[in-house]
C-alpha positions in Angstrom: 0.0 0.0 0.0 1.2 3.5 -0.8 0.7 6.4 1.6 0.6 9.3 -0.3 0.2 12.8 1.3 -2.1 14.9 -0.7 -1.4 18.6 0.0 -4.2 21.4 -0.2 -3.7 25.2 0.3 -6.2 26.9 -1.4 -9.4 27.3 -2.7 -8.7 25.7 -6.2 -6.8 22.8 -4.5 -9.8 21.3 -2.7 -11.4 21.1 -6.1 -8.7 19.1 -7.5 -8.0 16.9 -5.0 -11.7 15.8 -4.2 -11.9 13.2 -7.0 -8.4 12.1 -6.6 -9.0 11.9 -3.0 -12.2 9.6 -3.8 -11.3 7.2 -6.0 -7.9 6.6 -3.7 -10.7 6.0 -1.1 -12.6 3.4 -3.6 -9.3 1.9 -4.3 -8.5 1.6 -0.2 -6.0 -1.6 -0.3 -3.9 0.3 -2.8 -3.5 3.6 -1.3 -3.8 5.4 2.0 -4.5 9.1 1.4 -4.2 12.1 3.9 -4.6 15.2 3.6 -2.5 17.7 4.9 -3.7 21.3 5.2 -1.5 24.3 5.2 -4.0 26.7 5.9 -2.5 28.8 3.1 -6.3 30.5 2.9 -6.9 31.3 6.3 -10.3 32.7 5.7 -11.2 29.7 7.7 -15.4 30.1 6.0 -13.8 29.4 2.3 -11.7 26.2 3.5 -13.9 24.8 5.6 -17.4 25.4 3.2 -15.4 23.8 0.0 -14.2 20.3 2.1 -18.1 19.7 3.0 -19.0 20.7 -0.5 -16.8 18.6 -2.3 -17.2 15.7 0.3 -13.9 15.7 1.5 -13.3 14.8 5.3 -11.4 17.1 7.7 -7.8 17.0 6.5 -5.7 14.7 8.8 -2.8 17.6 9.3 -3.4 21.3 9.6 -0.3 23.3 9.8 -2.7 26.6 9.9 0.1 29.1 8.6 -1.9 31.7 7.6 -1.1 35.1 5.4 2.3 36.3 5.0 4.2 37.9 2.0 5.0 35.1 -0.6 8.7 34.7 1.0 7.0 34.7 4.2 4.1 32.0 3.5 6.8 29.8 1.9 9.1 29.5 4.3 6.3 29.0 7.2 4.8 26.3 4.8 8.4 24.7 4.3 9.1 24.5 8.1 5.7 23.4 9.0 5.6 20.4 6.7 9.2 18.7 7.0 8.2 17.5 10.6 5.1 16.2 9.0 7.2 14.2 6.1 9.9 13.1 8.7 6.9 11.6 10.8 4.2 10.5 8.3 7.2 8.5 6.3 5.0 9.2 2.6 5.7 6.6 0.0 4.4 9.7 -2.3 3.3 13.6 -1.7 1.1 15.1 -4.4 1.0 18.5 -5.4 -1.6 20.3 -7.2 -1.6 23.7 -9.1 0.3 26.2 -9.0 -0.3 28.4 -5.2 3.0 28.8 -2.3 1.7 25.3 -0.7 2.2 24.1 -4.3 6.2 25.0 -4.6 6.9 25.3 -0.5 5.5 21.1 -0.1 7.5 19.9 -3.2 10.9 21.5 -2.2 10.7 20.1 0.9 10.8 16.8 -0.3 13.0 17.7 -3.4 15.8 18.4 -0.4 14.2 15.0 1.7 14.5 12.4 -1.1 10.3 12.0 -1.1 8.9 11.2 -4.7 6.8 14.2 -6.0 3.7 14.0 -8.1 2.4 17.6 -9.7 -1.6 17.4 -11.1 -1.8 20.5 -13.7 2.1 19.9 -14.4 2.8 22.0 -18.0 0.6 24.8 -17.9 2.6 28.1 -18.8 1.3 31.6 -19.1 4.6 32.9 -20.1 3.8 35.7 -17.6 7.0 35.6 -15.3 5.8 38.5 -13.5 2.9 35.9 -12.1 3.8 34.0 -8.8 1.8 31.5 -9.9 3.6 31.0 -13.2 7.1 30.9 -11.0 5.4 28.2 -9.0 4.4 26.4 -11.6 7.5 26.0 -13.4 10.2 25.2 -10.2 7.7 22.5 -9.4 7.4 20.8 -12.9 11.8 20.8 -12.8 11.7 19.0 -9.6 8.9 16.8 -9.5 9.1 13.5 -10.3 5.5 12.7 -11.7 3.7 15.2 -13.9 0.0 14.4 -14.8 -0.9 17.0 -17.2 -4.7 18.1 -18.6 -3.9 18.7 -22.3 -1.4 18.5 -24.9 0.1 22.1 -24.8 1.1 21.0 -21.6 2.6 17.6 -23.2 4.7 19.9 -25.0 5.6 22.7 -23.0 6.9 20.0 -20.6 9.2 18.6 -23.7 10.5 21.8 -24.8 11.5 22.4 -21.1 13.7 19.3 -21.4 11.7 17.0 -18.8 12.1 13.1 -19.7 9.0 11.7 -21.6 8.8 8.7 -18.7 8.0 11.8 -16.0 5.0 13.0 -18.3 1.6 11.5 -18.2 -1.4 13.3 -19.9 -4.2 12.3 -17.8 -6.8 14.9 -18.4 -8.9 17.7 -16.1 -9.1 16.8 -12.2 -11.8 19.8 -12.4 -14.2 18.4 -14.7 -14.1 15.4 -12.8 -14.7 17.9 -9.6 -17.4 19.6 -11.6 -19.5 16.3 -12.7 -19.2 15.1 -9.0 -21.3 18.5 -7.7 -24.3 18.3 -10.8 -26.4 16.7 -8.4 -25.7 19.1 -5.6 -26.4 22.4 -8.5 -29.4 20.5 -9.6 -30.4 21.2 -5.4 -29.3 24.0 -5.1 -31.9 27.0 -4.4 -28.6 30.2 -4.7 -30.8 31.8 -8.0 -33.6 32.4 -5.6 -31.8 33.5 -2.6 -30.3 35.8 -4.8 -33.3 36.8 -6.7 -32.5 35.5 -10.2 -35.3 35.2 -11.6 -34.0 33.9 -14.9 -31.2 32.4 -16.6 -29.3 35.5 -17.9 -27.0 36.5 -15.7 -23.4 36.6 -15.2 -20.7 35.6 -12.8 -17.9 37.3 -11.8 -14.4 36.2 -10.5 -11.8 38.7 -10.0 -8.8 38.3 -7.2 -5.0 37.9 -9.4 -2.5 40.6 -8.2 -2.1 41.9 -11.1 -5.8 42.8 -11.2 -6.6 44.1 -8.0 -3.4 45.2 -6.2 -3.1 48.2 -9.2 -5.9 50.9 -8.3 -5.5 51.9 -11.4 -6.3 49.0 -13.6 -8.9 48.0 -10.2 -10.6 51.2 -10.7 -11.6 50.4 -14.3 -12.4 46.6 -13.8 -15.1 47.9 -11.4 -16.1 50.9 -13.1 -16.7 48.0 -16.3 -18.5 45.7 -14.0 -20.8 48.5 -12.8 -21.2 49.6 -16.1 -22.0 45.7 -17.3 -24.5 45.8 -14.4 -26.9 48.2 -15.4 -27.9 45.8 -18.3 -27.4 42.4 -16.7 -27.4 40.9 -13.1 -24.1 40.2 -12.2 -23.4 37.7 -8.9 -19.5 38.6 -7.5 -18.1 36.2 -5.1 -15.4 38.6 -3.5 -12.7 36.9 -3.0 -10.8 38.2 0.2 -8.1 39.5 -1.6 -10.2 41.4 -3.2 -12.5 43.2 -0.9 -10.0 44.2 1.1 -8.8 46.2 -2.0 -12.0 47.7 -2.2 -12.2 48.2 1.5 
């Protein structure tokens, strides 16, 4: 049996790892999962709404470390889990996307000689000035399992020089996510507690840096959105990030 630590930090994390997470839990003589939670999103409401959504049980490890510039977060992350890998003895950690858990887990065990697996390996923006992209790409050159969503990925991965035995395409952990929550949409009464009274509406996301840490370019995304909603009903999830920009 493999014990494989599956890390989650984030929002987007919980979303990938629920239906990796299940079928390990279907497949119980083969793997033992657990979950270890940094608590890189310590608006403790988002975490602990999206593990209940998605069916995931309470992670087995919290290391709780909370906000922190992304030098800061990092290197709390990095401290916080090499006790846990030194203790837990993990045949296999797995990664997913591209947040500081992301990077901070998989150095760890880069330095501790613990095989790492990276779900969304390949994806490039070409955006250096991201934090996600810089993420991203230290953890594809020192992983040792890349499980990739499409075939741009394939080949940024080849062009980067990583060994075709490393790569395997293996599709989109989030559509998997999305198809496991139809049943709970199909339940869901959210139109009517928000008064939509129809289907036309839009949704809005809106949290990168580069979006709302710039007033300038903040000030016209919401001047656009107000503009957008005198025509259609818009629904904005604010992302904490975010409102405390607006705040």
């Amino acid at each position: 049996m493999l014990k494989i630590l599956l890390i989650a930090g984030a929002r987007p994390n919980f979303m990938k790892l629920a239906p990796i997470f299940a079928e390990m839990s279907r497949r119980s003589a083969e793997f033992e999962p657990v979950i270890v939670h940094t608590g890189q999103h310590y608006d403790a409401a988002m975490s602990d709404a999206f593990f209940d959504d998605l069916g995931l049980p309470a992670p087995d490890i919290y290391l709780g470390v909370g906000s922190g510039s992304h030098a800061v977060q990092t290197a709390k992350i990095m401290t916080a889990f090499e006790p846990v890998v030194i203790e837990q003895e993990p045949d296999w950690v797995l990664v997913v996307g591209d947040v500081n858990s992301t990077i901070a887990c998989a150095l760890v065990c880069s330095k501790m000689g613990v095989k790492v697996a990276h779900v969304e390996a390949g994806l490039r923006s070409r955006d250096r000035s991201m934090p996600e992209e810089i993420n991203r790409i230290l953890t594809d050159a020192i992983s040792d399992m890349l499980f990739t969503t499409s075939q741009d990925a394939d080949e940024n991965l080849n062009s980067e020089g990583v060994a075709e035995d490393k790569i395997r395409f293996v599709g989109n952990v989030m559509i998997d996510s999305l198809l496991g929550q139809v049943t709970n949409a199909e339940r869901s009464t959210i139109r009517e507690d928000l008064g939509l009274n129809s289907e036309c509406y839009g949704v809005v996301t809106l949290h990168r840096p580069s979006n709302v840490d710039q007033p300038d370019a903040f000030a016209g995304i919401l001047r656009a959105i107000a503009e957008i909603s005198r025509d259609l009903p818009l629904v904005f999830p604010v992302h904490p990030r975010t409102r405390q920009s607006i705040m």
